[in-house]
C-alpha positions in Angstrom: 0.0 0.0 0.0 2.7 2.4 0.9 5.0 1.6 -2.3 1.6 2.3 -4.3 1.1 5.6 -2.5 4.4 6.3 -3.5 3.9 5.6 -7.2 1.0 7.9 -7.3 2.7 10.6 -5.4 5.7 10.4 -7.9 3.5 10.7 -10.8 1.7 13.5 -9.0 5.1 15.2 -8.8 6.0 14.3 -12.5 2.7 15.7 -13.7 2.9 18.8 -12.0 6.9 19.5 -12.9 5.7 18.8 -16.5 2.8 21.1 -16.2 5.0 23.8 -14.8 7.5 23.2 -17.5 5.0 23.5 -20.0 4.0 27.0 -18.8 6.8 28.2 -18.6 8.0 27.1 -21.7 4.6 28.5 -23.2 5.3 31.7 -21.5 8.7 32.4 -22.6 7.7 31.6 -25.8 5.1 34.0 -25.7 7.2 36.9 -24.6 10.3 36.0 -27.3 7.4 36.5 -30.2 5.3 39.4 -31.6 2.6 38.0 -33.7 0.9 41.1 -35.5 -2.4 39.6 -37.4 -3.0 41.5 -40.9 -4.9 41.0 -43.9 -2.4 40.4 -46.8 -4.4 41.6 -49.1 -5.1 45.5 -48.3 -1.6 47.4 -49.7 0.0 49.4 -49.3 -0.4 48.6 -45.3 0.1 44.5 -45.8 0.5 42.6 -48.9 2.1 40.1 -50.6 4.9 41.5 -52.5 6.8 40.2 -55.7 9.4 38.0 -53.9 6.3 36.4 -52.3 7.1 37.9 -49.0 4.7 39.9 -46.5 5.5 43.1 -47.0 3.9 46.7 -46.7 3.8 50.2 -44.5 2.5 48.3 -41.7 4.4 45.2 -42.3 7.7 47.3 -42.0 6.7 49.6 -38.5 5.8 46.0 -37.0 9.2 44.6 -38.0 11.4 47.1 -37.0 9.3 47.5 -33.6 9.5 43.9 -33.0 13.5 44.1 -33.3 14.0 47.7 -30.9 11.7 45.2 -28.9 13.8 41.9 -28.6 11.1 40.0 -30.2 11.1 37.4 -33.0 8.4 39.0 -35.6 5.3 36.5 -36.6 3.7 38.1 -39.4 -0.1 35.9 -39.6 -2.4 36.9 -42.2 -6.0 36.7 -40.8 -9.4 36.5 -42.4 -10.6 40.4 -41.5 -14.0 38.9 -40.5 -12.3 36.6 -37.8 -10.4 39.6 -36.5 -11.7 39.4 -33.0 -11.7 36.0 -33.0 -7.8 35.5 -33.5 -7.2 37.9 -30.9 -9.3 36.8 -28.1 -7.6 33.5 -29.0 -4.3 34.8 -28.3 -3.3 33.3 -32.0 -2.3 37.3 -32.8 -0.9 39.6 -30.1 -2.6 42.4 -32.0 -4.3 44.3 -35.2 -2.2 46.0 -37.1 -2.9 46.6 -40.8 -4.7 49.8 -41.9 -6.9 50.1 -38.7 -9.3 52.4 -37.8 -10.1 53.2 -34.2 -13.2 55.2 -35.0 -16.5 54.0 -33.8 -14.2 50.8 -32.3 -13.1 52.8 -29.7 -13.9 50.7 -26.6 -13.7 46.9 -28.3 -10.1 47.3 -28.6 -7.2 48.6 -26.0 -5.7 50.9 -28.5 -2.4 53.2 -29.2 -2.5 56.3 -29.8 -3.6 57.2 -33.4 -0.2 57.2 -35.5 -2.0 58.2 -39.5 -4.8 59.8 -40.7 -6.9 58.4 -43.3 -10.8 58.9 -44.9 -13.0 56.9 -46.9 -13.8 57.7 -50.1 -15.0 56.2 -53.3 -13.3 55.2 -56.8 -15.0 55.0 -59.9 -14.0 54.8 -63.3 -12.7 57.9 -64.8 -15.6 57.1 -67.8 -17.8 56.9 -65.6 -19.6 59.5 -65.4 -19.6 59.9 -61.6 -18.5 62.5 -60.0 -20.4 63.1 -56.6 -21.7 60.8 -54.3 -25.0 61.9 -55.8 -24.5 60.3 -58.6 -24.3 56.7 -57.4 -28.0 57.1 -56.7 -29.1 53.5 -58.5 -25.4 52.3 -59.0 -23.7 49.2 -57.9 -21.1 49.9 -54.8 -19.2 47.4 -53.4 -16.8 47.4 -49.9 -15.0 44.5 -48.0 -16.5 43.0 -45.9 -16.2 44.3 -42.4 -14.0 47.5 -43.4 -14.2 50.5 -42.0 -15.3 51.6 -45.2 -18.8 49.1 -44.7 -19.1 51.0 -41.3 -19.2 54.3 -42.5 -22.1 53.8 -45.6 -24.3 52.0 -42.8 -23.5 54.9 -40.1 -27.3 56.7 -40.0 -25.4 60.0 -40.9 -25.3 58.5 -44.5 -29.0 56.4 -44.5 -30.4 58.0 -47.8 -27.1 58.0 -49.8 -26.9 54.1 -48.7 -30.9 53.8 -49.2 -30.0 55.2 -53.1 -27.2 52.4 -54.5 -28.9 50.1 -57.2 -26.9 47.7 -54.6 -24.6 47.9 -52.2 -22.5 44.5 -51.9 -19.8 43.3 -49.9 -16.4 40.9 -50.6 -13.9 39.4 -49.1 -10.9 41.1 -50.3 -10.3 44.3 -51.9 -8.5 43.0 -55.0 -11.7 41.4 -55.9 -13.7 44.8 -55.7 -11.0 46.2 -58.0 -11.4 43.2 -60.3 -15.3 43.6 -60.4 -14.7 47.4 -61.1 -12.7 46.9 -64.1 -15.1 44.3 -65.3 -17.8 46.6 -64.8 -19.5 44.3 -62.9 -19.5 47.3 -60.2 -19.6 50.6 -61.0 -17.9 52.2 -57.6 -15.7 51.0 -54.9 -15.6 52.6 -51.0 -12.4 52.2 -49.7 -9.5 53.7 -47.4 -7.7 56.6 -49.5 -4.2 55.2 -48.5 -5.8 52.1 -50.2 -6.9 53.8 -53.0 -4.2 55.9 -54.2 -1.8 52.9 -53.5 -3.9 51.0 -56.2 -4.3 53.7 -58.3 -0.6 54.6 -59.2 -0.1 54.0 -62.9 -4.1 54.0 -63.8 -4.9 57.3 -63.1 -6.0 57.4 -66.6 -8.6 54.7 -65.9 -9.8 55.5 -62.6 -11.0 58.3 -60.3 -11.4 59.1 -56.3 -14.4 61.3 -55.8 -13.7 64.3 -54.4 -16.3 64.1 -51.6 -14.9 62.2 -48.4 -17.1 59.8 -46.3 -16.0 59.8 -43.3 -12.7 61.1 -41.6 -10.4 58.5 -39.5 -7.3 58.0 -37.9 -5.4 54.4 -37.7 -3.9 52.7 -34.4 -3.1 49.2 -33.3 -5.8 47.0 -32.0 -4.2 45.1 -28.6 -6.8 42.7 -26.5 -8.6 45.0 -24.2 -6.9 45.4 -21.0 -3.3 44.3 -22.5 -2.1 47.6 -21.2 1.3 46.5 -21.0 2.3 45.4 -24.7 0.4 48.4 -26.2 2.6 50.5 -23.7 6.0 48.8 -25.1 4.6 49.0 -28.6 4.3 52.4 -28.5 7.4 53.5 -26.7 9.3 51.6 -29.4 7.1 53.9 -31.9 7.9 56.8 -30.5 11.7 56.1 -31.1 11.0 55.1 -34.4 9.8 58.9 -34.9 12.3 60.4 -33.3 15.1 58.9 -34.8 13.2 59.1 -38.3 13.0 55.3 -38.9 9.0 55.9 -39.1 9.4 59.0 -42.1 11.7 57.0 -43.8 9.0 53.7 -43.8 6.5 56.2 -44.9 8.2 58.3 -47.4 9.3 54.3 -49.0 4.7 54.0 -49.2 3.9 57.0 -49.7 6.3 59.4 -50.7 6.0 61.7 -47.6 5.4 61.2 -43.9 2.3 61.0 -43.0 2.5 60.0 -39.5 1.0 61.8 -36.5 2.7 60.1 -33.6 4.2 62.6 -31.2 3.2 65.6 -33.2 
């Protein structure tokens, strides 16, 4: 009886060393890696690029942060509709890719707002649309779950959403892109970093109206209450600014800095 108590007390203590290993291990693991969760398909902030590598405005501020930082960079590509799924997971440490803290203000524990950016809508340049009045019984089309879908259903903008022919939704913006040049829709709401990103070299074919629909400004999404990482984060930003790593990322995008961090 006593060398059977034994036994089980040994395995007791073998269990519970291996499941104190374990969470350490876990731990350590956790605070060697910086896994920034992105959608790879919304440049100029995350893309694919022609090497086949992640890459992008966003890409590049979470890489270098993730070195001043100590930390191995995971860059994981995430369906934007699952978002808040892979973050209360703990598969992604944060959002970072193009977005918006307007009107997501207390989902999220945010940093403070480091671009600018509005939505606004792309047509063809034959169109002939050139004010959001005009798109009274057109085809518009947004990603799915985009800042962009947000502000057409905000009540501010219930009769210009009320007028589209249709008003669809996709997965990814290169599709909306595809289905404008196909004609299949005949506008496109969408960040303006976005659009003048996907614009270079076709300004003969395409057009931003001039009329803005909403006004925003980007940060990085951290779990709420996860205080502590978005704290480290954004020291490590504010370097980046100082020193003029961030202009330099930005100028590389978007020929200019367009940061607003610490200014």
């Amino acid at each position: 009886m006593k060398k059977l108590l034994a036994i089980v007390l040994s395995l007791g203590m073998v269990l519970s060393l291996g499941a104190c290993t374990g969470g350490s291990t876990e731990t350590s693991k956790n605070s060697d890696t910086f896994t920034v969760g992105f959608d790879q398909d919304f440049p100029p902030y995350g893309y694919v690029g022609d090497d086949g590598e992640f890459t992008g405005f966003d890409i590049d501020l979470a890489t270098e942060c993730a070195k001043r930082m100590g930390k191995e960079i995971v860059l994981q590509p995430i369906a934007w509709d699952a978002k808040d799924m892979e973050l209360e997971a703990g598969t992604i440490d944060c959002i970072w890719n193009g977005f918006t803290i307007n009107g997501r203000e207390d989902l999220y524990t945010w940093s403070s707002p480091y671009v600018n950016n509005s939505q606004v809508v792309i047509v063809k340049a034959d169109s002939g649309i050139s004010t959001l009045a005009d798109l009274s019984g057109k085809v518009v089309e947004v990603q799915k779950e985009s800042s962009a879908q947000a502000a057409l259903e905000d009540a501010s903008k219930k009769d210009l959403l009320e007028s589209f022919g249709d008003f669809l939704t996709v997965d990814q913006y290169n599709t909306a892109f595809m289905d404008l040049e196909s004609g299949a829709v005949d506008a496109i709401a969408i960040d303006v970093g976005v659009a003048r990103f996907q614009l270079l070299g076709k300004e003969d074919k395409f057009t931003i109206l001039d009329e803005e629909l909403a006004s925003e400004q980007y940060g990085i999404g951290f779990l709420k209450g996860n205080e502590e990482l978005r704290d480290k984060v954004e020291a490590t930003l504010l370097e980046m600014v100082e020193d003029g790593t961030f202009a330099e990322i930005s100028t590389k995008y978007f020929g200019e800095d367009v940061g607003i961090l610490g200014k």
